[in-house]
Every structure is written in C-alpha cells, then in structure tokens.
C-alpha positions in Angstrom: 56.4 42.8 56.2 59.0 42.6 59.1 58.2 43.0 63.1 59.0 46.6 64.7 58.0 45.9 68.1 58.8 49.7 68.8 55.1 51.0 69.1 56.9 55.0 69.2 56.4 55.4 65.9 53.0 57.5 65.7 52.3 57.1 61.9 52.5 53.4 62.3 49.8 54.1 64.7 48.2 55.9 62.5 47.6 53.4 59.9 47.3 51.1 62.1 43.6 53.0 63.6 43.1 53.5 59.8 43.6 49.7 58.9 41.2 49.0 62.4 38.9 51.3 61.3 38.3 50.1 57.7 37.9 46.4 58.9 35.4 47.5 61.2 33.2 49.3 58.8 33.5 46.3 56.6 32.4 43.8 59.4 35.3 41.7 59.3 36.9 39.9 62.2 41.1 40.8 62.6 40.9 36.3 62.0 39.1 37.2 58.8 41.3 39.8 57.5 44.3 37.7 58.7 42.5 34.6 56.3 42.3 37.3 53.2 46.1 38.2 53.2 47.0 35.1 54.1 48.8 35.6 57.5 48.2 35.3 60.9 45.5 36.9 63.3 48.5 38.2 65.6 50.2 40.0 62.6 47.0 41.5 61.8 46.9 42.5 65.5 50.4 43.9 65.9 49.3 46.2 62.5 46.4 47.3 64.0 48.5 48.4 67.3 51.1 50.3 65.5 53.9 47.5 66.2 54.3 46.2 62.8 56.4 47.8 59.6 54.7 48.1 56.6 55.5 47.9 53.0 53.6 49.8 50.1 52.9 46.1 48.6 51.6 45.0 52.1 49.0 48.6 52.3 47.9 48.0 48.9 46.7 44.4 49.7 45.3 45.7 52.7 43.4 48.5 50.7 42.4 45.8 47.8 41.0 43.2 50.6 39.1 46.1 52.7 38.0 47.7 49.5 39.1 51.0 51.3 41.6 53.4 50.3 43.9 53.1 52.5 46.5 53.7 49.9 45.9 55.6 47.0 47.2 57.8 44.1 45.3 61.1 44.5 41.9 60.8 45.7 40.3 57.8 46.7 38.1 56.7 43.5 34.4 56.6 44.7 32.9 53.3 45.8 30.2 51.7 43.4 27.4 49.1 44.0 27.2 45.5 41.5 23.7 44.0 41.9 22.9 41.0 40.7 18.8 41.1 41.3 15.8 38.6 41.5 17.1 36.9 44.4 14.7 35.5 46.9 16.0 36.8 50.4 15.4 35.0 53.3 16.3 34.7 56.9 16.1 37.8 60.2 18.5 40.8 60.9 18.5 43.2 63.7 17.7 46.9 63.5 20.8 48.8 64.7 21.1 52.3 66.8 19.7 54.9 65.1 22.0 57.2 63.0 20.4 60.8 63.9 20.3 59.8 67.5 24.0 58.9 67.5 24.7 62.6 65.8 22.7 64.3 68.4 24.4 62.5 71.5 27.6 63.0 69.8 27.2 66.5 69.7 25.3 66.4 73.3 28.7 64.9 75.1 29.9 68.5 74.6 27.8 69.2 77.6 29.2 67.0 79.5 32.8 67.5 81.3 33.2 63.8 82.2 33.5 60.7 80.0 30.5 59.8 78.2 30.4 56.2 77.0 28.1 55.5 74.1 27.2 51.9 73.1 26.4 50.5 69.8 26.9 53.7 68.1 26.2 53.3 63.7 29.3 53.4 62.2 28.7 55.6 59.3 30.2 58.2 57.5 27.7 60.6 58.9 29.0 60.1 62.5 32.8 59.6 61.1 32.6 63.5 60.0 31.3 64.5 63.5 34.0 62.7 64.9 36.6 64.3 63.0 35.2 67.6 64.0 35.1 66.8 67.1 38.6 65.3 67.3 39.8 68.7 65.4 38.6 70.5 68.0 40.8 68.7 71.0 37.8 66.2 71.6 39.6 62.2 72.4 37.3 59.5 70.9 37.8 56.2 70.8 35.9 52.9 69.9 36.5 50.6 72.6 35.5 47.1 70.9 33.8 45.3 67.8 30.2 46.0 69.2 30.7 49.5 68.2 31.3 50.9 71.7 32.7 54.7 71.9 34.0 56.9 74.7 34.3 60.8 74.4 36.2 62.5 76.6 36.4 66.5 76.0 39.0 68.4 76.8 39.5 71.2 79.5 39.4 73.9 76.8 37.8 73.6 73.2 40.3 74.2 69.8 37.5 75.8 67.9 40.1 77.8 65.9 41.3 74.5 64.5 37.5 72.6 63.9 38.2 70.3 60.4 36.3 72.4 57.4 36.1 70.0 55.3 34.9 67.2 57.6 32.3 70.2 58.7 30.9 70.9 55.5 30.3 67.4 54.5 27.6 66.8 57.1 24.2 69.5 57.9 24.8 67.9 61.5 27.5 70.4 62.0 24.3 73.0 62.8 23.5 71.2 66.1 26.6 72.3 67.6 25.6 75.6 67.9 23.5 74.5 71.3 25.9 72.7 73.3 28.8 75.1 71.9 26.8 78.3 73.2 27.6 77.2 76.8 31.5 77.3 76.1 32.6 80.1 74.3 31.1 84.0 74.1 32.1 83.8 70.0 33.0 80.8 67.7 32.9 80.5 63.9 31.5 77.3 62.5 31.6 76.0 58.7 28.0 76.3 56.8 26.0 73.4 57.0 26.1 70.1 54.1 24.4 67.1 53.8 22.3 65.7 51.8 20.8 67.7 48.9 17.2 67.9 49.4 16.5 72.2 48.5 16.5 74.5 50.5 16.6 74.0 53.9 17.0 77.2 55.9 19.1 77.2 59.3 16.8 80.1 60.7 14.5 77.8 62.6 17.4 77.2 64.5 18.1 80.8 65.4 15.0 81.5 66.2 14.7 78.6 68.7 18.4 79.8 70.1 18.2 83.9 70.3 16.4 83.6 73.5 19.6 82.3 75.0 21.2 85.2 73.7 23.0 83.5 70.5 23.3 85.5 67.4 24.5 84.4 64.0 25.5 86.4 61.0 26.9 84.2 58.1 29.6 85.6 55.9 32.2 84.3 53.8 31.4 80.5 53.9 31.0 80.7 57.7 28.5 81.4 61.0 30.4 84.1 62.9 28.5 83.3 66.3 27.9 85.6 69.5 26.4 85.1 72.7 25.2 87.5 75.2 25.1 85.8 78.5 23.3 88.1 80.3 20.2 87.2 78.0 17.9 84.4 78.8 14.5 82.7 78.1 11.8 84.7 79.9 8.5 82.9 78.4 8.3 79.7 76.4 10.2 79.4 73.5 7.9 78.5 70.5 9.8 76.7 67.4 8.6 78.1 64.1 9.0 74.4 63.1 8.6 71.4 64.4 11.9 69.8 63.3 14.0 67.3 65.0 17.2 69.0 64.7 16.1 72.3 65.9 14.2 70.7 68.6 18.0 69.0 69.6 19.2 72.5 69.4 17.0 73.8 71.6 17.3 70.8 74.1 20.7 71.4 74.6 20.7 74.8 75.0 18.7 74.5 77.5 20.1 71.8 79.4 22.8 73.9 80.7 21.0 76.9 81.7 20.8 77.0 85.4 16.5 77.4 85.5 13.2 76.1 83.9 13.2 76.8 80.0 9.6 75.5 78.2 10.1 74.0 74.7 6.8 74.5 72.5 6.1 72.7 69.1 8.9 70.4 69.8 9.4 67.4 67.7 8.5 64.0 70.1 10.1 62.1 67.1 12.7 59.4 68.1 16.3 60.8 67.8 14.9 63.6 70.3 13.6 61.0 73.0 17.1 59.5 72.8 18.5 62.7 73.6 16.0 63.4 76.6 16.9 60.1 77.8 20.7 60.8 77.3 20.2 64.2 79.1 18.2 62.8 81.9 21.1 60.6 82.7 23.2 64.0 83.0 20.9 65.4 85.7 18.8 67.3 83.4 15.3 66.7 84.4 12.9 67.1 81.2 9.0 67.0 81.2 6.8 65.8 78.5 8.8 63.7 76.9 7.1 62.1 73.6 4.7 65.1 73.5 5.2 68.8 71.9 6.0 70.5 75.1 9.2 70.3 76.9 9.8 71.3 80.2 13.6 71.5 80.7 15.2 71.9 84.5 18.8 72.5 83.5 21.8 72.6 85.3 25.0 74.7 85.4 27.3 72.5 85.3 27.6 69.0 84.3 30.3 66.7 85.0 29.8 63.0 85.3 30.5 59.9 83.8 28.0 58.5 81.8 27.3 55.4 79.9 24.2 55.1 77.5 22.5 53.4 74.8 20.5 54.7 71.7 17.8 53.0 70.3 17.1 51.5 67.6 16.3 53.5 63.9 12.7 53.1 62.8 13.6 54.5 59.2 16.5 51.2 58.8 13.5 49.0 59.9 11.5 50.4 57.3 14.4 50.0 54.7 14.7 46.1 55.9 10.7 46.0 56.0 10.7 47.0 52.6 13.6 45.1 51.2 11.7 41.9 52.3 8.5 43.3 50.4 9.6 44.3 47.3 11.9 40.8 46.9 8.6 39.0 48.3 10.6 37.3 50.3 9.5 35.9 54.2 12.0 38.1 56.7 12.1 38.6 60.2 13.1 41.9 61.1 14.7 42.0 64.7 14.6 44.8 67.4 11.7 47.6 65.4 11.3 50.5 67.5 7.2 49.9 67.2 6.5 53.3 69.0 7.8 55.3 65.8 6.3 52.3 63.7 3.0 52.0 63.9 1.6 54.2 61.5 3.4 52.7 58.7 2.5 48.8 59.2 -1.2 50.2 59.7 -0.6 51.6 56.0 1.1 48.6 55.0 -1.7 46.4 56.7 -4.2 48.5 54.7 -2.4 47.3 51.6 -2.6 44.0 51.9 1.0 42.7 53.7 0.5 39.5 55.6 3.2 40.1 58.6 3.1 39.3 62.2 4.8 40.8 65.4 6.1 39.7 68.4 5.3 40.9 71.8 7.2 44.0 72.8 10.7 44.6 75.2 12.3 46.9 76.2 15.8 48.6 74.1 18.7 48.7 76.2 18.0 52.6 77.2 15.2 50.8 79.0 12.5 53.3 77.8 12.2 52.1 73.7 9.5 49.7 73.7 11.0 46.8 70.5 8.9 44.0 68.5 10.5 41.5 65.9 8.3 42.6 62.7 8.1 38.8 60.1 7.3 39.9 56.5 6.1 37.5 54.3 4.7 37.6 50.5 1.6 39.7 49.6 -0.2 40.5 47.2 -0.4 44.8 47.7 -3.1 46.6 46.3 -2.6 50.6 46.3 -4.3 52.5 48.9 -7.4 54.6 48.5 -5.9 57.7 50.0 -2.6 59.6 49.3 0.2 58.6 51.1 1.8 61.5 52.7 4.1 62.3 56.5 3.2 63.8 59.3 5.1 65.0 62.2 5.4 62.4 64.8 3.1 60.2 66.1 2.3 60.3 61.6 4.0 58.8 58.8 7.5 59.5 59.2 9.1 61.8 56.3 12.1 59.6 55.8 10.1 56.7 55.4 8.1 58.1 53.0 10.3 57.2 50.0 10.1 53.6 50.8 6.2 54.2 50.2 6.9 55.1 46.5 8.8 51.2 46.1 6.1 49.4 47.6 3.5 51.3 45.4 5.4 50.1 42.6 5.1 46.9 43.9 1.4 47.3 44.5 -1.6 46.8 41.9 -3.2 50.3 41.4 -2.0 53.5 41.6 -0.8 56.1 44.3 -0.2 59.1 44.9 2.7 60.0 47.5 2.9 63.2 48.7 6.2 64.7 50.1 5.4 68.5 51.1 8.3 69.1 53.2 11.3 68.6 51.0 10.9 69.7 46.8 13.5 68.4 45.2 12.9 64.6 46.9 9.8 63.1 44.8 11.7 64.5 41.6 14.7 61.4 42.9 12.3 58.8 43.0 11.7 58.7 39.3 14.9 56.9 38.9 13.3 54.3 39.7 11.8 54.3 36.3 15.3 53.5 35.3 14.5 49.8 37.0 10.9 49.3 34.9 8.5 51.2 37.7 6.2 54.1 36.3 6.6 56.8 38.3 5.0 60.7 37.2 6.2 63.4 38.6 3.4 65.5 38.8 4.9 68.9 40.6 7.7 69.1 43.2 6.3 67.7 46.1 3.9 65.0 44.0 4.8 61.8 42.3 2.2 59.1 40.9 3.3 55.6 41.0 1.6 52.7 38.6 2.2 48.8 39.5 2.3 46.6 39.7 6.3 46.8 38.0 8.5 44.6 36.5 11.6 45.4 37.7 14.9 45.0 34.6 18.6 45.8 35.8 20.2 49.0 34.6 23.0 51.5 35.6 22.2 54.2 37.7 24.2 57.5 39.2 23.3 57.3 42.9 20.7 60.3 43.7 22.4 62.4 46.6 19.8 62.0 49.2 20.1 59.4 51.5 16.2 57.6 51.1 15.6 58.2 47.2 19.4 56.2 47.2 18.5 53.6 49.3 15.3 53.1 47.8 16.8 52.7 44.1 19.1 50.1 45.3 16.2 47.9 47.1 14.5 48.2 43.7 17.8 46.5 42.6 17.2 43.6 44.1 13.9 43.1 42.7 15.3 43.9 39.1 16.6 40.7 37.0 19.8 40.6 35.6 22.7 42.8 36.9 22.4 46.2 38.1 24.9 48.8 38.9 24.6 52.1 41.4 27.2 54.1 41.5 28.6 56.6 43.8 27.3 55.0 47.3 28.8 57.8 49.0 25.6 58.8 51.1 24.1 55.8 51.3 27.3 55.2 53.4 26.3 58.6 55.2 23.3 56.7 57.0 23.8 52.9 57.1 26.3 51.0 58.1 27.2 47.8 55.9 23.9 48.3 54.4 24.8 45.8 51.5 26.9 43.2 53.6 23.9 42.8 55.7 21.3 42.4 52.9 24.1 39.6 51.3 23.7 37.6 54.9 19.9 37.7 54.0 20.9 36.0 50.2 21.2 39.2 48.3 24.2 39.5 45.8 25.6 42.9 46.1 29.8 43.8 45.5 31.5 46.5 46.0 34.1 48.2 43.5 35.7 50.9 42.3 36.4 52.2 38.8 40.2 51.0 37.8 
C-alpha cells in the first residue's frame, strides 16, 4: 500500500465510496477497520477519500475484513447466516427509521427542486437500489456522516433514458415513481416492478389511483411505456380500489404538485404514509386528515426549497426486536416503538400472557410520532381464543403478522393465523417446521400453529420474502445447537445489521460466504 496524495484519480474514488460504504453497512468505525487490517485510522481515511493506491492483496483483505465483495472473481458469492442458538439475550436496542418510509421520501425528493436532507435514513439494500436509480438518472446523493445522514440534490433535467435496469427490477419500489415522475416528463419508460415474492400483486391499483391525473401505462416488453395528458385532471375525489400504502404514496405525490384541491379516499393512514404527509407538509403541501382514510391535498406548482427531515421509527423492526426477546425468553428493552402503529399487537400479546411494561411516550424527531421504550420480559404464552389475522391500519399490521406465527409456536395451545392479503406468505412460515415448530398449512392464506415447540438447529434456504425470512432466523435463536440460513439477501432488503444488532444483545450470529 503506498500514498498517492493525487485525489484525480476517479476510480480510486470509487473504491474508495465502495470501501466507505461497506464499513458503514457493517457498523464499523474507520478506527475499527484500521484495528482489523492492522494500520492506522488515517490510512483507512485517505482510502476512503480516494488518496491512497491500492494493491489487489490490500482489496482482498479489505473485502475478507468487511465480508463484502469488494473484490471478487465473477459474481459476488451470496452472504449466509451461522447461528449458534439457545442463547439468553439480554440488554435494550433502539428501533431505527423506518425502511418503507425512507423508499417513499426517497422517491418524494423528486418533487422537490432544492436539496432535501434526510436524517437517519436505514441503510439497506432496499434503499441502496433506489439510490442507484436515482443516481442513474442524474440524481447526486450523498451520505453525509456515520448517523446515516443523506442529501439529494436532483438535477435541472432528469436522464430517464439512462435509469439502472437492473438496480430497478430488484426492488417493487420502483412503482412509486410513477407519481412524482408524472410532474416531469409527458412520456418515460420504467423497468417492471421486483421485490419480494409474495404472488401476485397487481400494479393496477396504482393506475387507477393515477389516470385522473392523466397518466396512462401500457406494459410491453419488460417495461411501463408511460403517457401523461396534462390537460387532464382530478374533477371529483379519487377513490383507491385498495387501501394500500404504496398506492396511497402514489397518489400523495401526484397530487402534491398539482396546482388545486385533490381528495384522497380509502387512503391507507398506516405509518410510512404519515411520514410522507409530514415530509410533504414541510414542502408547502398542505394535507388534511392525516392518520384517517381521507386526504385532502392543497398542492402546489412548483416546489423548490431546501428541506431537512426525519422519518420515524418502523413499527414492524420493533415487532421483530419485540419478538426476538419473546421467543429467546429473554428480559429486553426495546427503545424508541412507534406505539401509535403498535398498539394492537401488544393488546394481542397482552391477551397472551407477556408480562412487559412501557414507558411514558415522546415525541420522534419529526415531532409528530408519539415513541415508548417497550421492556419484554419472560412469559408463559398461552394461544389466543380467536384467529389472529391483519387489518388495515389502526388493525394488526400485515407485516407483523408473521411474527404472530413464532410466538404461537412459542405459546401453549394452538392458533390459527390468518393472512388473506398475500397467498403464497403462510405457505413460508412452515419452514419453521424445519426448527422443531408444528406448523399446518391448511390453504393459501391459513396456517395452524401447535406449541408450545422445542426449537433444534438445522439448515435452511432463506424464504424470499422479507418477514417469513426474518422470522425463521429469530426461531434460530431459540433452536439449540447450530443453525445455518442461507441466502440473506432480502433480509438485507429491509434491515439494516439486523444480526450485528441482535449479537450486541448476546446472540451468536456470523456471516459467511460459500468458499
């Protein structure tokens, strides 16, 4: 490794943001790093920067110590998780910014002319794909400090013709630009829509909430060819054939920007679409009735401010955490719960037995997001007497609902859990049979769950939606002896250092990757 104080070199650069990047994701401190390769934190420093030559052996250690691949032959082998189970966990950890808020603000600075300054924002892959589209698209991000910081500054003029494919098809998130990207061009193409794979989930909520601004979409060839008719506009309410957060966010956005009074009905109040009322508001978008199923929107032309904001926290990682601590019966204090989008499931939980107290609520830095620090300790669970199934908000929330199938298996008695929305979801959970748990699937929406269980290690393929994978690896650390999950690909998609975290609470999870 020799110095090259010449920062002009732009693929030093390069790898240098890459190398930033990685150790960021992994939670690591450049002094940290610096302590794993054995060098100094100002070496570390001028890699990072660009201002330091690098040799293949050098990358390689770096790649090894980040468990990133920075450097590899061909692709990057996926990332698997080693669990060594039956731990006790103990201690508290915070609830970060929620993940489907940060995708929706993300795709809401399009609205916005000026620089829009979001703190905290989840580090995930799932925001790391909307980045790169955005970037492909002449969007400059940048992440300004360890806490997570970013600033988004759009360009005078939008590349569309050169959005990232690839990074577009890897995420279902790419469907929300369709609102804020109505308002810049009169016809775009954009990439069909990924994700996880939970059936089918049809986009055409989402052109019916966004004809009456005069959007049309034909899909052909692997792509939405999109037209808009500006001389077409709202002239009654628009009603949303279904009450979905993401189509709700469409609809939100394209409406921000139309200069007059557009009414949202059967609008989701859920969390991630609050955050983006909030966000909006602080662009001069006055919105009505937010938290209820009506939306009265008084957009604006044009917007072009600077704007700084924070997201709130994600109810479904304090459910995760919540239910971590259960199923390892272990006495945690989760930090920073979102109790608004809460409360239904600790009244479940309460019903079921689990001793747990709260603290009294503050505010989240948005000001608005009313917080409590939620303490879990053992319980003895007993199954409820009635199904457990979601609701649209204020109900059970549908990505908790997974965690629910865990806990039953933790629980004496047996339950029924009830997922109507998505099919192919209760037909995940029975891997967790694969730990010890009885789990029937009775149909495509039903599962019946037995306990209580007695969890045994084993080797599972990650299932590829997000809350069945999370769920199995929770049940990990339950299970005695050693477990492996492999392919933590999605999990990656919605948390950020999901098993680093659960280690600082005394779990034993590693990363690898297959040789």
């Amino acid at each position: 490794m020799t110095d090259d104080h010449d920062g002009s070199k732009p693929y030093l650069a390069r790898i240098g943001g890459l190398i930033r990047d990685s150790r960021r994701h992994r939670g690591w401190t450049q002094a940290q790093l610096a302590e794993a390769l054995s060098t100094s934190q100002s070496a570390i420093n001028r890699i990072e920067r660009g201002h330091q030559n690098l040799s293949v052996d050098m990358l390689a250690r770096i790649s090894e110590a980040l468990d990133s691949g920075i450097v590899t032959l061909g692709q990057a082998a996926p990332t698997h998780l080693r669990v060594t189970g039956g731990r006790t966990l103990s201690g508290s950890i915070s609830v970060k910014t929620s993940k489907n808020a940060g995708v929706a603000l993300l795709c809401a600075s399009l609205l916005n002319a000026g620089r829009t300054t979001l703190r905290k924002v989840a580090r995930i892959e799932e925001v790391n794909r909307i980045l790169e589209v955005l970037n492909s698209i002449g969007v400059r991000t940048r992440w300004l400090n360890e806490d997570n910081d970013l600033e988004i500054v759009p360009p005078a003029k939008l590349d569309l013709a050169g959005i990232d494919v690839e990074a577009a098809r890897r995420t279902r998130s790419i469907i929300m630009l369709l609102g804020p990207l109505l308002h810049h061009e009169d016809a775009f193409e954009l990439p069909y829509a990924g994700g996880c794979a939970l059936g089918t989930r049809t986009v055409e909520p989402h052109l019916v909430a966004l004809r009456p601004f005069g959007l049309e979409v034909k899909a052909v060839a692997g792509q939405y060819h999109v037209a808009v008719d500006r001389g077409i506009g709202p002239t009654r309410p628009i009603v949303l054939t279904e009450r979905g957060d993401t189509v709700t966010e469409n609809a939100l956005m394209a409406a921000a920007r139309r200069d007059g009074v557009t009414v949202i009905r059967n609008a989701s109040p859920n969390y991630m679409v609050q955050d983006l009322c909030f966000f909006l508001g602080g662009l001069g978008v006055r919105i009505e009735g937010v938290g209820t199923t009506t939306l009265t929107v008084h957009g604006v032309g044009e917007v072009d401010r600077d704007i700084d904001y924070s997201p709130s926290e994600d109810p479904i990682e304090a459910m995760s955490l919540i239910s971590a601590a259960i199923v390892t019966s272990s006495e945690v204090t989760v930090r920073r719960v979102p109790i608004e989008f809460m409360e239904i499931e600790l009244a479940l939980l309460e019903e079921m037995g689990l001793d747990h107290d709260r603290s009294a609520e503050y505010a989240a830095a948005n000001g608005r997001t009313r917080l409590v620090d939620v303490t879990v300790r053992p319980s003895r669970l007993k199954a409820p007497i009635d199904k457990i199934h979601p609701m649209p908000f204020p109900g059970l929330n549908i990505d908790n609902l997974p965690f629910f199938a865990l806990i039953a298996a933790t629980a004496q008695g047996s339950t029924l859990i009830h997922d109507w929305v998505y099919e192919n979801r209760a037909l995940y959970l029975t891997e967790l049979t694969k730990l010890g748990a009885k789990v029937t699937l009775l149909d495509p929406h039903r599962v019946y769950v037995e306990g209580p269980t007695h969890w045994s290690g084993a080797e599972v393929i990650c299932p590829p939606a997000l809350r069945p994978a999370v769920v199995v690896l929770l049940a990990m650390l339950a299970a005695k002896g050693t477990s492996v999950l492999r392919n933590v690909y999605v999990i990656n998609r919605g948390y950020e250092q999901l098993a680093e975290r659960l280690n600082l609470l005394g779990a034993d999870i590693s990363t690898f990757r297959d040789i």
